[in-house]
ZAMARGU-4260 file (C-alpha; in steps of 0.2 Angstrom, whole numbers, plus 5000, padded with zeros to 4 digits):
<rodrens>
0) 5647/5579/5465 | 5663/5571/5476 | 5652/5554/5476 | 5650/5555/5459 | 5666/5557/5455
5) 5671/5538/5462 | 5670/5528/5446 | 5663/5514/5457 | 5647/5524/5463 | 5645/5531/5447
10) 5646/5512/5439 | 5633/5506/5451 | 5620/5523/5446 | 5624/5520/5426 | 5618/5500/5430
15) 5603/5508/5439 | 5597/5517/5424 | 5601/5504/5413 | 5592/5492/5420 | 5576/5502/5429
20) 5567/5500/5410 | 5565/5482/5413 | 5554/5487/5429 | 5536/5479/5429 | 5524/5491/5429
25) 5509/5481/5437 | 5502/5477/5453 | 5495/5461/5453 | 5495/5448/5467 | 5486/5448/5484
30) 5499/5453/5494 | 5504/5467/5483 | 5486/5473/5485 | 5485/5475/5501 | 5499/5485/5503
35) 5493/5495/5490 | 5476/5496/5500 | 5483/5503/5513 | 5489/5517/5503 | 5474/5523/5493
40) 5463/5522/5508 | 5473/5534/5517 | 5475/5545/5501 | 5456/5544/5496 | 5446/5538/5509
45) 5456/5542/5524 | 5451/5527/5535 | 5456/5508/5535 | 5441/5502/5526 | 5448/5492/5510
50) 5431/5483/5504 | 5431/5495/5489 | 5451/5495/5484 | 5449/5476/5486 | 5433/5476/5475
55) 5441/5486/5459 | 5453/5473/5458 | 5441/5457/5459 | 5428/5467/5450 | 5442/5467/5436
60) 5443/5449/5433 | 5431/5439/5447 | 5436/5423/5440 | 5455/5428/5442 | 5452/5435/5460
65) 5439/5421/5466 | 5450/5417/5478 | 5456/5433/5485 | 5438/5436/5484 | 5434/5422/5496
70) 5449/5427/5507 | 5447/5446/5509 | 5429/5450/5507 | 5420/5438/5515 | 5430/5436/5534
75) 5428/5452/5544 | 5440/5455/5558 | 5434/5458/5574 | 5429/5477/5573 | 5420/5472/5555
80) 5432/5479/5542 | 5439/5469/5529 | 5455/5460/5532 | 5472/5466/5530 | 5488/5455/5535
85) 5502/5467/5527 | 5511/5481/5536 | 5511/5499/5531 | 5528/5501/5530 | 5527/5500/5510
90) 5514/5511/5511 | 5523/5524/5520 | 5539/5524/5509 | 5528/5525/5491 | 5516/5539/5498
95) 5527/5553/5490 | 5530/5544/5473 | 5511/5540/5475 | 5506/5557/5480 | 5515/5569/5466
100) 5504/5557/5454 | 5488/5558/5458 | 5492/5576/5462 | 5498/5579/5444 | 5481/5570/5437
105) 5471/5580/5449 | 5479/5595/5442 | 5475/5588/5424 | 5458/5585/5427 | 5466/5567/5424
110) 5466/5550/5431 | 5456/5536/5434 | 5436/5535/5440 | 5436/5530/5453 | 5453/5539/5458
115) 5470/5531/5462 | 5469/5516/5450 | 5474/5524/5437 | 5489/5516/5426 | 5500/5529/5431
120) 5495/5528/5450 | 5499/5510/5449 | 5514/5512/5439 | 5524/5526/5451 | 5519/5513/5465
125) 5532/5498/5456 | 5544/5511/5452 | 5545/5518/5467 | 5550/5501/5473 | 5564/5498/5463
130) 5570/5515/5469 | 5572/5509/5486 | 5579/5494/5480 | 5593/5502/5471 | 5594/5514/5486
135) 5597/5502/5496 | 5611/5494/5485 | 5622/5510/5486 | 5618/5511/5504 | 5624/5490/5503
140) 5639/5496/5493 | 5644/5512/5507 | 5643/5498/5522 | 5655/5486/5514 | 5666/5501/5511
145) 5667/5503/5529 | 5677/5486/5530 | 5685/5482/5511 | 5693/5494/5499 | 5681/5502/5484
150) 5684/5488/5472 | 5679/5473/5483 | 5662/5483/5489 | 5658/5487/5471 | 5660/5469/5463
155) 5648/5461/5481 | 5633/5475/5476 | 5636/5469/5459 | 5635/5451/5463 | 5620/5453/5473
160) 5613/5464/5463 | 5612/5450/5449 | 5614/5435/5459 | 5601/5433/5472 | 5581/5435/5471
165) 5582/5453/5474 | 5583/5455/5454 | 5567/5447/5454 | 5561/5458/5467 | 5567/5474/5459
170) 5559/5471/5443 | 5549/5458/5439 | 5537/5458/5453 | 5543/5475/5463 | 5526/5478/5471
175) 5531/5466/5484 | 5537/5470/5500 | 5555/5465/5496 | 5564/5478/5491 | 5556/5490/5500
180) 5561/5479/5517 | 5580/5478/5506 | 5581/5497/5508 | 5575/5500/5527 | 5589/5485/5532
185) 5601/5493/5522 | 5598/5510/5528 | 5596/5507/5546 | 5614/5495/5542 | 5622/5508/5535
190) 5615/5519/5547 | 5622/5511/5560 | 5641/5508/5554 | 5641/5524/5552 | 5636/5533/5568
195) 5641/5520/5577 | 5641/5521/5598 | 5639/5541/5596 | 5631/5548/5611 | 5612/5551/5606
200) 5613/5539/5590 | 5603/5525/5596 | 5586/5534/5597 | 5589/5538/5578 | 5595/5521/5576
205) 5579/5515/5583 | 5567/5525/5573 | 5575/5517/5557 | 5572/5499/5565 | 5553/5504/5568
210) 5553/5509/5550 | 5560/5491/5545 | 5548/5481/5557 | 5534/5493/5550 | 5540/5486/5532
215) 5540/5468/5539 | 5539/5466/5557 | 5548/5450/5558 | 5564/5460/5553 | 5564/5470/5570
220) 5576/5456/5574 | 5588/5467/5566 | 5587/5478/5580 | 5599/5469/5588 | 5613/5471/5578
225) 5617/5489/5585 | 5613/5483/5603 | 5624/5468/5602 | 5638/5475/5595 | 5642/5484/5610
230) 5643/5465/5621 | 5654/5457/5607 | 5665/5472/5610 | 5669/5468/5625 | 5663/5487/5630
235) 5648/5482/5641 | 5660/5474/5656 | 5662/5489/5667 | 5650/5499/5676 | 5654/5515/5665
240) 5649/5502/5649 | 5636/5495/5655 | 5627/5510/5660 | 5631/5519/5642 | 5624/5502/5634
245) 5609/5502/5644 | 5606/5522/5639 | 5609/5517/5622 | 5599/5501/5623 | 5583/5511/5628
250) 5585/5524/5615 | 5586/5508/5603 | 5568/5503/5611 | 5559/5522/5611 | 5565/5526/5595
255) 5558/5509/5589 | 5544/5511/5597 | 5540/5530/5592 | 5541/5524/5575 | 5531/5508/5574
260) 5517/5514/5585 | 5506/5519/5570 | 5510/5501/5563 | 5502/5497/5581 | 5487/5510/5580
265) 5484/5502/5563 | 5480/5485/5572 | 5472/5490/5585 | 5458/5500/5571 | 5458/5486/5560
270) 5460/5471/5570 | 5454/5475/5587 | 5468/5471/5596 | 5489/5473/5594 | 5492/5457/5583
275) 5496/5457/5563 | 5480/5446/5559 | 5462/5448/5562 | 5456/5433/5554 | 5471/5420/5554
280) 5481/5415/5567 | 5499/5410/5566 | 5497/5394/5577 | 5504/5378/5570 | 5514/5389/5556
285) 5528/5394/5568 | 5540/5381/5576 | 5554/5386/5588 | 5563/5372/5584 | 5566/5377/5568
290) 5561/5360/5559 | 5564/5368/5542 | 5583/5373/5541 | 5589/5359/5531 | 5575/5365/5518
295) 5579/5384/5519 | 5596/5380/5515 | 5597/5367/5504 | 5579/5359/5497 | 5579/5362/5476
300) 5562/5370/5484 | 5569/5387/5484 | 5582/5383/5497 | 5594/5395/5500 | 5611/5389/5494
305) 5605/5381/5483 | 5594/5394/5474 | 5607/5409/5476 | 5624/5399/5478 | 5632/5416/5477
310) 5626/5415/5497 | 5640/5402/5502 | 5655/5413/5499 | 5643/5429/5506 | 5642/5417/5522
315) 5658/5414/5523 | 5665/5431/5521 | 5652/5434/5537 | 5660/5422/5548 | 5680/5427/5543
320) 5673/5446/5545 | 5667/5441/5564 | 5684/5431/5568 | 5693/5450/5568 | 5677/5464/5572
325) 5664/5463/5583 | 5653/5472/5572 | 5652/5456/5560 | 5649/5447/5575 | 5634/5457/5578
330) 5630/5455/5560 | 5631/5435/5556 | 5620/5436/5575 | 5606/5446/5563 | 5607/5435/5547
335) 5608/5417/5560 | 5589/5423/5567 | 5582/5427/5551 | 5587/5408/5546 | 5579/5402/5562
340) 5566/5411/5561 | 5562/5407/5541 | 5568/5387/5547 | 5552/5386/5558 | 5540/5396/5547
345) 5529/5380/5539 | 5524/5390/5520 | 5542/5398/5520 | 5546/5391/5504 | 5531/5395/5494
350) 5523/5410/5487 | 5536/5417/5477 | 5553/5416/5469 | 5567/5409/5480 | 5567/5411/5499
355) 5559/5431/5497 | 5558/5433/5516 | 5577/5432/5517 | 5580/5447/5506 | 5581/5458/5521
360) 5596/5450/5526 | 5606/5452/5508 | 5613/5469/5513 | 5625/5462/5527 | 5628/5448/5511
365) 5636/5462/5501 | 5647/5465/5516 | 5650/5446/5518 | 5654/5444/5499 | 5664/5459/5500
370) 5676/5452/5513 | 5674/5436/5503 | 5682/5447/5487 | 5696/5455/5498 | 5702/5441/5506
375) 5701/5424/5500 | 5696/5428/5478 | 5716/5432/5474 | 5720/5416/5485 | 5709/5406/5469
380) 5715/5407/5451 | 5707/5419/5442 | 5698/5411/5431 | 5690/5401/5443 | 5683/5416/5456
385) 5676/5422/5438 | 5668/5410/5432 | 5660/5405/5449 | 5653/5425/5451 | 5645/5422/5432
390) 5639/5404/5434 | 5631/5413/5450 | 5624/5427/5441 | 5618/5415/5426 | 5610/5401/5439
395) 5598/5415/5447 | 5593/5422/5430 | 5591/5404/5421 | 5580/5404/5437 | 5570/5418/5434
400) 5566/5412/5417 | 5560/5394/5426 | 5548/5404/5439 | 5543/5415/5427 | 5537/5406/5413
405) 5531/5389/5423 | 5545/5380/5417 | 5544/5373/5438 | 5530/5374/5449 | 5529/5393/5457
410) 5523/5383/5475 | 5528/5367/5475 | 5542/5357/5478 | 5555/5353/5460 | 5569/5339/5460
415) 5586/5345/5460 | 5590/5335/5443 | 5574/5344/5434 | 5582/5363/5440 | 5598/5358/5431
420) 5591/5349/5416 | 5580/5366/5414 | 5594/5378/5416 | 5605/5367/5405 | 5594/5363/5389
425) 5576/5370/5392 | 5582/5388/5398 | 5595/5390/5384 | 5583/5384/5368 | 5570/5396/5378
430) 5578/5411/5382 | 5576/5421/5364 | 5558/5424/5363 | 5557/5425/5382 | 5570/5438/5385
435) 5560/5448/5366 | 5543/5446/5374 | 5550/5452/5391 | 5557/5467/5382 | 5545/5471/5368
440) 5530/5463/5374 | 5529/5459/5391 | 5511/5458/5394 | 5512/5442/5383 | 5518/5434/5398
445) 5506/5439/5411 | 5489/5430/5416 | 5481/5444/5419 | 5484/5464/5420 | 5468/5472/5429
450) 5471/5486/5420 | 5473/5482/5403 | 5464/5466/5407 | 5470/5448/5401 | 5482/5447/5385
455) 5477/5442/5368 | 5481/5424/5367
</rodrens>
């Protein structure tokens, strides 16, 4: 009740049930399936055989799904099984919300035929998502409040919050990865910050970042974030540091590993070997030289700064909080090799709305734009620092409503001039009927709803 008690932590829980009604209750897309599959294969059919989860979905609409079809049930991975290129990491954090439902139908002598796909099923698996997600922005808002006052934390969480594509990710497609990967990066984040160097931390601090890599392995990266910290310190220059960094770096490494070895067993069953993919291969996607970083930051395609333009003063809070503490060192060295890493990825900008792969990284931007708030906002007349944190909040929802609706292609590249023309005259006459259909009847915007089936035209 202490926590409560802070009118800043309780703001931030009244938003959360304010806005969890505007949560999409549907699983629709390929990559949202196969997380899914992973789930109600263990529950159900307790093996890593998803040719019949894959089916339901394709046998609800084949023409929809011809192409998932052709993709997931006609290549077989080298042991035989059906293809699946997600982790289990999303998997393992809905199993409880996923498991008190189907428990409850079984109870009921409810449910779906066959099991586990029944609206409700489906339905705790999206809430459960935005869950972590707004998890994950209290746990955002507790690791700025190790570096700013209450105020500045609260107004960052907030401008993230609305700001960047995780609003999309919490509620208009939550099913996805992305606020599940939000939560483990905020929670392993604030994890860290506060345990800090403690003797013994680091194999906890470990297991959290196997939990994050088995969300999205790519984001093991963040691993080094606690084992840098120490070497920006300057603690690691004497044989007494060293040797506590080295302990501290191998319980980082076992507790990593302890935690991501089912993610490892998992490939090894369904694909034969320790890789991700059974039928793909990521040759000729992945460049080191990251050709892409003028793109991932600045393309009208869905480039960083330019999409969620609250990220400039997040960026440059990062930088002044890593001119005075080591720990934002270690922090701006995290969020730099997620940029490389998404600047040599061919197909990062596609496949969904802004650069989703980067939300991992927008906890340590709550810190950045926190440190922004503190230190430079009352250097700025006022009116200006507010209207910049509204334009920001409007730009990424005038955006939304773009994507959304196919006002701009979902996968393809848009002019600059088209994006503006949009959110100035197209968004504006648009955004009654689409903000009552989004409210009142929300199915009117889908394609297709496998379990309702497509909407009356």
């Amino acid at each position: 009740m202490a926590w409560l008690a802070d009118r800043h932590r309780a703001a931030l829980l009244l938003l959360a049930l304010f806005l969890a009604p505007l949560t999409t209750l549907r699983l629709y897309a390929a990559d949202e399936i196969e997380y899914f599959a992973y789930l109600r294969s263990a529950v159900f059919d307790h093996d890593l055989d998803f040719e019949n989860e894959y089916r339901w979905f394709v046998d609800k609409d084949p023409g929809e799904y011809d192409g998932f079809a052709r993709t997931f049930l006609v290549p077989k991975t080298p042991v035989g099984r059906a293809p699946n290129n997600a982790p289990i990491g999303c998997a393992l954090l809905w199993a409880p919300f996923y498991l008190i439902a189907v428990g409850f139908e079984a109870l009921l002598g409810t449910g779906s035929s066959p099991p586990g796909f029944s609206r409700l099923d489906l339905s705790v698996v999206c809430l459960a998502s935005m869950f972590y997600g707004v998890a994950g922005l209290l746990l955002a808002n507790e690791a700025a409040r190790r570096f700013v006052a209450a105020r500045a934390a609260f107004w960052a969480t907030i401008l993230v919050w609305l700001g960047t594509n995780l609003l999309f990710y919490l509620y208009v497609t939550p099913p996805m990865s992305h606020a599940s990967s939000f939560f483990a990066s905020a929670l392993l984040l604030w994890a860290w910050l506060r345990v800090g160097d403690r003797p013994g931390a680091a194999l906890g601090l470990g297991l959290l970042g196997g939990l994050l890599a088995s969300v999205r392995w790519q984001d093991s990266l963040f691993l080094l974030v606690p084992l840098t910290a120490p070497v920006f310190a300057g603690s690691v220059r004497d044989g007494d540091g060293a040797r506590r960094w080295l302990r501290s770096a191998l319980g980082l490494g076992a507790g990593a590993w302890i935690a991501f070895s089912l993610q490892l067993f998992v490939w090894w069953r369904l694909n034969g070997s320790f890789t991700p993919f059974g039928v793909i291969s990521v040759k000729g996607r992945l460049s080191l030289t990251a050709p892409y970083l003028a793109g991932v930051l600045f393309s009208p395609f869905h480039g960083l700064l330019v999409w969620t333009p609250i990220l400039v003063p997040a960026f440059v809070g990062l930088v002044l909080l890593a001119i005075r503490d080591p720990r934002g060192s270690a922090i701006v060295l995290g969020v730099a090799l997620q940029i490389y890493l998404l600047s040599g990825y061919v197909v990062a900008f596609g496949h969904g709305f802004g650069q989703r792969l980067f939300v991992s990284s927008l906890p340590a931007a709550v810190i950045g734009l926190a440190v922004f708030i503190e230190r430079v906002a009352p250097r700025l007349p006022r009116g200006v620092a507010t209207a910049g944190a509204v334009l920001a909040v409007w730009w990424n929802l005038s955006l939304i409503v773009q994507h959304g609706i196919g006002m701009i292609p979902r996968n393809q590249g848009v002019e600059l001039g088209t994006l503006v023309t949009n959110q100035l005259v197209e968004v504006p006459r648009r955004l009654p009927d689409v903000a009552r259909r989004y409210l009142f009847d929300r199915r009117s915007l889908y394609k297709n709803d496998p379990i309702g089936g497509p909407p009356a035209p």
